[in-house]
N, CA, C and O atoms as a MOPAC input file, in Angstrom:
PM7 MOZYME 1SCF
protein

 N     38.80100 1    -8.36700 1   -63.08100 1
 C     38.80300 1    -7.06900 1   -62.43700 1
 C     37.46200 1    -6.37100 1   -62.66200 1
 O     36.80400 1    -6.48400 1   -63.69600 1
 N     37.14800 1    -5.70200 1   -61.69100 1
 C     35.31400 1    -4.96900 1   -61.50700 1
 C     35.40700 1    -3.89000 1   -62.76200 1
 O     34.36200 1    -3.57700 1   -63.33200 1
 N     36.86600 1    -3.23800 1   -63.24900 1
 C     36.71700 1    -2.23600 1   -63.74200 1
 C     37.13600 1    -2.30700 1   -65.12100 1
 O     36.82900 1    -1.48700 1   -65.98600 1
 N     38.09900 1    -3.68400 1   -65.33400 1
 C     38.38000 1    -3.65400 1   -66.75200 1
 C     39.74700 1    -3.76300 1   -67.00900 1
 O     40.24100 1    -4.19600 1   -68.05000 1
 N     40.55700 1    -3.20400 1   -65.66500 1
 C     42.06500 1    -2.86800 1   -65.25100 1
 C     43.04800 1    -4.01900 1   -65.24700 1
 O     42.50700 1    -5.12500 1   -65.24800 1
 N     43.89900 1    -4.01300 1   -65.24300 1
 C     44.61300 1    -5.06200 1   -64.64300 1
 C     45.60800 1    -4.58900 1   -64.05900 1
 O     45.84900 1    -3.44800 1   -64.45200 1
 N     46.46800 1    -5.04900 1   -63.10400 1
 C     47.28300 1    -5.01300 1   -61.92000 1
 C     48.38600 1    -4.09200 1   -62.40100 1
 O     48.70200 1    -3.20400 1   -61.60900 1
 N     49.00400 1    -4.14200 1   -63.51600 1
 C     50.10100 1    -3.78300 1   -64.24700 1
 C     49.52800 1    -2.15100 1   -64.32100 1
 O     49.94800 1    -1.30500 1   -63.53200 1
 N     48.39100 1    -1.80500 1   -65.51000 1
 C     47.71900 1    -0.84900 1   -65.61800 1
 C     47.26100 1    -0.06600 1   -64.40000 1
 O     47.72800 1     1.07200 1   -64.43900 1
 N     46.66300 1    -0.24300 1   -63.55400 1
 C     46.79700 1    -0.01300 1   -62.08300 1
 C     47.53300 1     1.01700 1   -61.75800 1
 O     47.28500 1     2.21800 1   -61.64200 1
 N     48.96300 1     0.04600 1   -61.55700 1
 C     50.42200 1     0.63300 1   -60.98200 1
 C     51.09100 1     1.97100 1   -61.79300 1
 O     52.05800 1     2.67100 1   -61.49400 1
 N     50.03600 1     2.02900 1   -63.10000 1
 C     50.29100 1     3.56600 1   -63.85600 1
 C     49.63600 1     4.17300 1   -63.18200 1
 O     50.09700 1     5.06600 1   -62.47200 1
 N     48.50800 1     3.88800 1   -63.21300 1
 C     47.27900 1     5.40200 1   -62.78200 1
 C     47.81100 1     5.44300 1   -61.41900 1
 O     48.15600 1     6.59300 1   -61.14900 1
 N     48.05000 1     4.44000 1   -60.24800 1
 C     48.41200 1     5.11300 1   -59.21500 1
 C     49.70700 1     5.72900 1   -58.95500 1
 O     49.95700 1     6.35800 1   -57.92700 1
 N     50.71500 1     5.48600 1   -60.13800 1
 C     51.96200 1     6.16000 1   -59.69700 1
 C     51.95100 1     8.17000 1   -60.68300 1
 O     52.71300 1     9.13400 1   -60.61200 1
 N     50.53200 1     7.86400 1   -61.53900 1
 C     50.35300 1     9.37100 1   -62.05000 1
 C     49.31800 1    10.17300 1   -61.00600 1
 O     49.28000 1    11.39900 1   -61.10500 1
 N     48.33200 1     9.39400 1   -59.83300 1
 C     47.60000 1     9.64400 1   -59.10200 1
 C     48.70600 1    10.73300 1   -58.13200 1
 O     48.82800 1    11.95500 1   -58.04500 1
 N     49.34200 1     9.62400 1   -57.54400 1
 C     50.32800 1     9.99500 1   -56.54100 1
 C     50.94900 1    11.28700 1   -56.69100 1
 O     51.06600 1    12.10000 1   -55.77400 1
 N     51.37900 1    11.46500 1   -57.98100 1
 C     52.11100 1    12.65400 1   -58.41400 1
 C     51.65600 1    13.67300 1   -58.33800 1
 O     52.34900 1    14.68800 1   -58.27400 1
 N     50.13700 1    13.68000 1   -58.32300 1
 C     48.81600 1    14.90700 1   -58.44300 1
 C     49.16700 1    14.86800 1   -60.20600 1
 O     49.45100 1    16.03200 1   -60.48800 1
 N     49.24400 1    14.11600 1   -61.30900 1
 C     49.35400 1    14.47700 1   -62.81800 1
 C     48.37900 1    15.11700 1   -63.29300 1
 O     48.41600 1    15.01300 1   -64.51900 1
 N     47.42900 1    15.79600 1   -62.91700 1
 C     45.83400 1    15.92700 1   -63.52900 1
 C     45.69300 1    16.99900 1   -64.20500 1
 O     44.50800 1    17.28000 1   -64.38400 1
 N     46.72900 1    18.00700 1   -64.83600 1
 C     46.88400 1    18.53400 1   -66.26500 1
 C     48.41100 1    18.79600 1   -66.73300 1
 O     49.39000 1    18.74900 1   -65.99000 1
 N     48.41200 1    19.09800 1   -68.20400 1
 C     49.11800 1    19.31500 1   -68.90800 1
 C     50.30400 1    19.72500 1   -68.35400 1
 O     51.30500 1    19.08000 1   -68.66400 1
 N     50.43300 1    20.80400 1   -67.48000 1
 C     51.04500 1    20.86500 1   -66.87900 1
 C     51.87400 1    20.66300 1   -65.93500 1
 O     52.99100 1    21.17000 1   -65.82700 1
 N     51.27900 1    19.80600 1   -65.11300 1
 C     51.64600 1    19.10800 1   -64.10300 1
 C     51.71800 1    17.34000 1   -64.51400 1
 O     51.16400 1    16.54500 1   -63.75500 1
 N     52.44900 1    16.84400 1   -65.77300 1
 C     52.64400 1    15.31600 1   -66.24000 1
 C     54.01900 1    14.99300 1   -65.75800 1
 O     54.94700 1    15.49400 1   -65.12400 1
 N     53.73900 1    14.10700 1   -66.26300 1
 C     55.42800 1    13.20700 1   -65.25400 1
 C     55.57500 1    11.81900 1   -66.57800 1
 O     54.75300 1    10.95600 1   -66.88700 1
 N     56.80600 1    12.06200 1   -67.05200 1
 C     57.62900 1    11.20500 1   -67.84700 1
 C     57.98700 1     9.88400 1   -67.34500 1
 O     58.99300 1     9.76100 1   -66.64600 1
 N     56.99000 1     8.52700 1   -67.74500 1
 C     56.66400 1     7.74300 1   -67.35100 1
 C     58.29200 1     6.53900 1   -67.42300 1
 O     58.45200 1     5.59500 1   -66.64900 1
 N     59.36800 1     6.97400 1   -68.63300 1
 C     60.00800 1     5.94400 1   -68.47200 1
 C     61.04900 1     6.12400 1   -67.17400 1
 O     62.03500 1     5.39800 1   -67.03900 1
 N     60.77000 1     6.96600 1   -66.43500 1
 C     61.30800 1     7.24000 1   -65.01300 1
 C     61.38200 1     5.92700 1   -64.44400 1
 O     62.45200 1     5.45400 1   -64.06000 1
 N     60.18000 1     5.25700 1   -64.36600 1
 C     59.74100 1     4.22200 1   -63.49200 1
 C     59.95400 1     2.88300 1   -64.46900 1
 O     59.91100 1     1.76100 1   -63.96300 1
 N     60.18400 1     3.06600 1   -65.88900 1
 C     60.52500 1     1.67400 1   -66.61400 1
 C     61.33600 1     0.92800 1   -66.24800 1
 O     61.24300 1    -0.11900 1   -66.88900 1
 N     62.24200 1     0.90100 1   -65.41300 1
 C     63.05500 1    -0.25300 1   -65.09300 1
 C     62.54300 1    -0.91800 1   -64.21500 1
 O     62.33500 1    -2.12200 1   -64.36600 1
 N     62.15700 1    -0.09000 1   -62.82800 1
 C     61.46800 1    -1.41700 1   -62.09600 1
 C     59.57900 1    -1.70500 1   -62.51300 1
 O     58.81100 1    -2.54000 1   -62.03400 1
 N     59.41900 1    -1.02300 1   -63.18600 1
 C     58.20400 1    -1.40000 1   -63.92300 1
 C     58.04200 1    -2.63400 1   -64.64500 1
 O     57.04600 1    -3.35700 1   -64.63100 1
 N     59.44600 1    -2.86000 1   -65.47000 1
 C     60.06400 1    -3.69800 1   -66.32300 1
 C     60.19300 1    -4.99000 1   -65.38800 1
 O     59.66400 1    -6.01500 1   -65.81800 1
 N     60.58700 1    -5.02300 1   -64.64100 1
 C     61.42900 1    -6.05500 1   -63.10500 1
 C     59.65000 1    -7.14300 1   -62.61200 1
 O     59.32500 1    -8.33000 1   -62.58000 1
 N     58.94400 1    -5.69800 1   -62.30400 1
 C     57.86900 1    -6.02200 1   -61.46100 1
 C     56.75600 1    -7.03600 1   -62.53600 1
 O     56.36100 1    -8.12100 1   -62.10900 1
 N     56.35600 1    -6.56200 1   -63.85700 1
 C     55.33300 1    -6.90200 1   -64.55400 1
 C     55.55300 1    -7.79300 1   -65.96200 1
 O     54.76200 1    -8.42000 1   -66.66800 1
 N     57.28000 1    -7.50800 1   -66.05200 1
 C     57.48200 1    -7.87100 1   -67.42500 1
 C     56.72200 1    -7.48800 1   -68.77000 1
 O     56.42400 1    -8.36900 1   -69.57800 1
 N     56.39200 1    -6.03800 1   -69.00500 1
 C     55.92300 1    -5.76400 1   -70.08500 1
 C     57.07300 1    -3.91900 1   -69.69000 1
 O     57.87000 1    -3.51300 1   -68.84400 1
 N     56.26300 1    -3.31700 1   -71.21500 1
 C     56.58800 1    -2.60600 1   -71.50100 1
 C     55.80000 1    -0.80100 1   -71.10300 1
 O     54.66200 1    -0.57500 1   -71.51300 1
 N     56.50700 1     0.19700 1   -70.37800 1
 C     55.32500 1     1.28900 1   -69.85600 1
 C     54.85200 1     1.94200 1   -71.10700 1
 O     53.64700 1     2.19100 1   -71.09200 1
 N     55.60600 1     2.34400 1   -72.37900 1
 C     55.34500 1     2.61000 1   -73.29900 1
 C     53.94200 1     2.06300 1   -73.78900 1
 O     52.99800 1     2.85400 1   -73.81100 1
 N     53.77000 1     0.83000 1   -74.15800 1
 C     52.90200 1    -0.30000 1   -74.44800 1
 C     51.49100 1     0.27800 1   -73.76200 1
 O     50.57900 1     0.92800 1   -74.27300 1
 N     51.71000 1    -0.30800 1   -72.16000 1
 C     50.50100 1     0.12300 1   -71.42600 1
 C     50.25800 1     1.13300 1   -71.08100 1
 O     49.12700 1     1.22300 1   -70.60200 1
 N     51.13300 1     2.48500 1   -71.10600 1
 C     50.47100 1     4.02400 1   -71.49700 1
 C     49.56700 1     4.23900 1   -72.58100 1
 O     48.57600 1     4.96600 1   -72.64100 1
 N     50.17700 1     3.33900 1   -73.58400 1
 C     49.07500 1     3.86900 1   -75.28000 1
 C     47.43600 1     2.51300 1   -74.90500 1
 O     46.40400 1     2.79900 1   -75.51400 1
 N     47.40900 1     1.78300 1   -74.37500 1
 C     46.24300 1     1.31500 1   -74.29000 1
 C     45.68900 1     1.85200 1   -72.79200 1
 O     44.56400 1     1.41800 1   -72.54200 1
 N     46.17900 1     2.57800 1   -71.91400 1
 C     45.41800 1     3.08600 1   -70.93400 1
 C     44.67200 1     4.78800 1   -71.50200 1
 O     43.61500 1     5.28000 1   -71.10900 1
 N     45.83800 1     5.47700 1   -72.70700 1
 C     45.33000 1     6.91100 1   -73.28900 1
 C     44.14200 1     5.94000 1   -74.30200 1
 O     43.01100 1     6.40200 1   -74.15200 1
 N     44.17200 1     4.89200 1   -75.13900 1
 C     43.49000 1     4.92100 1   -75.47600 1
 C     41.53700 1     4.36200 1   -74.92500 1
 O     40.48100 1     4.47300 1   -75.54800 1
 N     41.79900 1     3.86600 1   -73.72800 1
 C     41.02000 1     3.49700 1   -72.86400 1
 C     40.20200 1     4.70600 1   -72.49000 1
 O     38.99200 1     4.73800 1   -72.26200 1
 N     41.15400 1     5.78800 1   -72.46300 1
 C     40.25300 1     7.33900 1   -71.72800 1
 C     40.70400 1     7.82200 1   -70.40500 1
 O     40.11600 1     8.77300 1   -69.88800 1
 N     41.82500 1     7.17200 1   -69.74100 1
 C     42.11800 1     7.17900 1   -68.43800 1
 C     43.10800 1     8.31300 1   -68.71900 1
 O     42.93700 1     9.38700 1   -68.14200 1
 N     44.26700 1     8.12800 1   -69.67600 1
 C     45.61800 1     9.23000 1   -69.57100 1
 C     45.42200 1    10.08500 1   -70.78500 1
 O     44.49600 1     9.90700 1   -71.57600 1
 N     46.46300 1    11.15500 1   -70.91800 1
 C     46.40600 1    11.69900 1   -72.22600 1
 C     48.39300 1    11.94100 1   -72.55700 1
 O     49.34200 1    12.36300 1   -71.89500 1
 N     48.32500 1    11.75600 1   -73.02000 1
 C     50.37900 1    12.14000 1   -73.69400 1
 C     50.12800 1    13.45100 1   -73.82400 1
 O     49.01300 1    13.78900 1   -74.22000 1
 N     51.06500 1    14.38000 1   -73.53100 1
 C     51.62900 1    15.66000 1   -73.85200 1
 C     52.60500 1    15.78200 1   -74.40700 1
 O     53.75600 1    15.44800 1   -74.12400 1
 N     51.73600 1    16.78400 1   -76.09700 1
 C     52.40100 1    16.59500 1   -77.09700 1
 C     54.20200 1    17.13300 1   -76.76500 1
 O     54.49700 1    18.24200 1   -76.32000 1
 N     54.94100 1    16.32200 1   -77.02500 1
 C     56.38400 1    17.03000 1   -76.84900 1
 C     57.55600 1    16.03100 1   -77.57300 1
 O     57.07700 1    15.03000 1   -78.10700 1
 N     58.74200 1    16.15000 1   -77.64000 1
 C     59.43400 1    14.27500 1   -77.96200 1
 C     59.30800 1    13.74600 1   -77.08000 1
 O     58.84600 1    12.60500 1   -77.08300 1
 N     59.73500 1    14.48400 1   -75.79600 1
 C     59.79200 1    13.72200 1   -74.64800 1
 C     58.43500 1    13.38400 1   -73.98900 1
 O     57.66100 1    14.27900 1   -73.64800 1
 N     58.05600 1    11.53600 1   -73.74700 1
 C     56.69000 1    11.48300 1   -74.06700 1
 C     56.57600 1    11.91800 1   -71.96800 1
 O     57.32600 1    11.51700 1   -71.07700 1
 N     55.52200 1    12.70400 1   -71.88100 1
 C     54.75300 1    12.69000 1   -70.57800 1
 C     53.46900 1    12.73800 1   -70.88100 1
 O     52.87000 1    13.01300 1   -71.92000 1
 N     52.88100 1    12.19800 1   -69.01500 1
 C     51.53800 1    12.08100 1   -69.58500 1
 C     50.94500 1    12.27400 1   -68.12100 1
 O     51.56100 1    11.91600 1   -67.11600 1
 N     49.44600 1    12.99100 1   -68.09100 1
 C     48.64400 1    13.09200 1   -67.01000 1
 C     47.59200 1    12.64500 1   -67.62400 1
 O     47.34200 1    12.52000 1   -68.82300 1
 N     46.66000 1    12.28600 1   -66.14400 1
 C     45.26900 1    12.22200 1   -65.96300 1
 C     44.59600 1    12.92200 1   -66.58000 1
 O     44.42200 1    14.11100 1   -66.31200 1
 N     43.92500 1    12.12000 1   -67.83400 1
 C     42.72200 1    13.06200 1   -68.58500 1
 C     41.11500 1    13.17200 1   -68.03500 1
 O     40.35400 1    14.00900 1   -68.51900 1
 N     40.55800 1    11.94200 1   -66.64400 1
 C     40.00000 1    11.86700 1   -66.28900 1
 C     39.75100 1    11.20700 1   -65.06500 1
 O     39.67500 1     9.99600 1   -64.86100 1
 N     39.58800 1    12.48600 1   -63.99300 1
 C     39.83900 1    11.98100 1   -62.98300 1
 C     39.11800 1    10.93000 1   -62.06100 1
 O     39.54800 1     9.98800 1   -61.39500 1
 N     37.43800 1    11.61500 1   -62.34100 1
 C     36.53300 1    10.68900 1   -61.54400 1
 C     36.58200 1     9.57300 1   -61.58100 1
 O     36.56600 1     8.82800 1   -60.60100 1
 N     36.68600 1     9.08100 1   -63.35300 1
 C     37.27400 1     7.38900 1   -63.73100 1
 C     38.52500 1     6.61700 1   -63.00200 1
 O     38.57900 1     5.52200 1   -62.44200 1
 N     39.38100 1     7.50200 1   -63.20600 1
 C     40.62500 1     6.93300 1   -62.29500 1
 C     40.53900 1     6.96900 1   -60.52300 1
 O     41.43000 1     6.64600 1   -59.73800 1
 N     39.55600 1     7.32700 1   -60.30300 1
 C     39.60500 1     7.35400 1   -58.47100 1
 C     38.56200 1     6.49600 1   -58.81200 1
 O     39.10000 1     5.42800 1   -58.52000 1
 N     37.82100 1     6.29700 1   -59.08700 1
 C     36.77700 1     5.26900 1   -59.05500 1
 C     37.67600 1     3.95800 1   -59.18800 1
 O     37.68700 1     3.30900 1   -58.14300 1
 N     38.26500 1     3.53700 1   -59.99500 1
 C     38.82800 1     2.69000 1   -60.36900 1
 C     40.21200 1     2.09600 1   -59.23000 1
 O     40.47900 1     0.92800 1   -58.94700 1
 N     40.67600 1     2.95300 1   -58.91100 1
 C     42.06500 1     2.75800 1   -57.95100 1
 C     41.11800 1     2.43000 1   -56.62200 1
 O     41.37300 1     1.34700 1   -56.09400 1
 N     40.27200 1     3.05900 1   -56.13400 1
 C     39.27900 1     3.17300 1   -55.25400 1
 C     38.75300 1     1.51800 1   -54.90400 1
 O     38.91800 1     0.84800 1   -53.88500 1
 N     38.06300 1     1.18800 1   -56.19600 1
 C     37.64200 1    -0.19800 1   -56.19100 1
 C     38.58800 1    -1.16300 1   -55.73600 1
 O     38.31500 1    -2.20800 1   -55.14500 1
 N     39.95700 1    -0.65400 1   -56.11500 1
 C     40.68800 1    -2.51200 1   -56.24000 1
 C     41.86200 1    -2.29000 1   -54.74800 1
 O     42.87500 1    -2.93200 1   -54.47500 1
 N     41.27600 1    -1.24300 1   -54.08500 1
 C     42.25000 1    -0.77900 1   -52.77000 1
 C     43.60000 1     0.07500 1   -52.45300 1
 O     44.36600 1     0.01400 1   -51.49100 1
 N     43.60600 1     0.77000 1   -53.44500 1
 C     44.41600 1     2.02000 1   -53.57000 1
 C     44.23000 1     3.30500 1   -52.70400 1
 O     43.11100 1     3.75900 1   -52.94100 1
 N     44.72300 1     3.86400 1   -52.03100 1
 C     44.69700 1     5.24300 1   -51.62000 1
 C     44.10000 1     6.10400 1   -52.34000 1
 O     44.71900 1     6.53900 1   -53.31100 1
 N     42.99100 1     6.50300 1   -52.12200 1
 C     42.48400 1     7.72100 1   -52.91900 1
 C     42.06400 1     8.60000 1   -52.15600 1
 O     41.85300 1     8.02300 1   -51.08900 1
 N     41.76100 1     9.88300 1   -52.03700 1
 C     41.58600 1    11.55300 1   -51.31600 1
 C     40.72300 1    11.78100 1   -52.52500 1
 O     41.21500 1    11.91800 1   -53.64500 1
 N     39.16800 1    11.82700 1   -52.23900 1
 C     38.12200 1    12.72700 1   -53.12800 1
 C     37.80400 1    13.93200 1   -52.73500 1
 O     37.38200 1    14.14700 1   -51.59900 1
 N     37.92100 1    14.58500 1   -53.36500 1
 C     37.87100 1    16.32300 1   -53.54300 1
 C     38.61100 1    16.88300 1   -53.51200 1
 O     39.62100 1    16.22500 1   -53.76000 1
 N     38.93100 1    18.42900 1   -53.23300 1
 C     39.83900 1    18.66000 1   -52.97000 1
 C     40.63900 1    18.67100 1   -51.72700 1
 O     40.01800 1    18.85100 1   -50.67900 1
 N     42.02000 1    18.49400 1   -51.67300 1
 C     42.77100 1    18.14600 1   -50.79800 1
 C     44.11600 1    19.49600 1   -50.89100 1
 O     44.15600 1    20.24600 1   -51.86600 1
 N     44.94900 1    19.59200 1   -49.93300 1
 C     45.79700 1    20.19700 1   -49.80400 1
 C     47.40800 1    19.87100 1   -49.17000 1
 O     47.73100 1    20.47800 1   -48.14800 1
 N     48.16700 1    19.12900 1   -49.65700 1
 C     49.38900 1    18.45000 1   -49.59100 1
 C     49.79700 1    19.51200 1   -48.74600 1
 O     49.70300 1    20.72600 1   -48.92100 1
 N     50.51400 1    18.51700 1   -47.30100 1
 C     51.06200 1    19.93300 1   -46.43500 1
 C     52.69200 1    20.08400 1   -46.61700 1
 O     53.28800 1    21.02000 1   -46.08500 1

């Protein structure tokens, strides 16, 4: 991969992309999507959330309940961008 990513990792940033996750406020509780996450890749979202926050891409919001947004956006559109993902640079306005 051009960016470092792999296919699995990917399918996070674009399903926190999608959401608009890009602060604290606006995160989304990733084991939503663990079952067919689970189905599709055979690993764990837990797992590849803590090596994508520690990569620089996400951040966890501190709480029990783990959520998490985009800590950096330019990286993550660059990246989804490269491997053929839907991306909207700048600002945009959801109608």
């Amino acid at each position: 991969m051009s960016c470092g990513l792999e296919e699995y990792e990917l399918y996070v940033l674009d399903e926190l992309y999608s959401r608009l996750c890009f602060t604290d406020k606006h995160s989304y509780n990733l084991l939503r999507i663990s079952k067919a996450y689970q189905r599709i890749f055979n690993k764990k979202v837990k797992e590849v959330a803590k090596d994508l926050s520690s990569k620089g891409f996400i951040t966890q919001k501190k709480k029990s309940d783990p959520k998490y947004f985009i800590s950096n956006r330019k990286m993550v559109e660059s990246a989804l961008s490269s491997h053929g993902y839907d991306v909207v640079f700048g600002k945009f306005r959801p109608l």
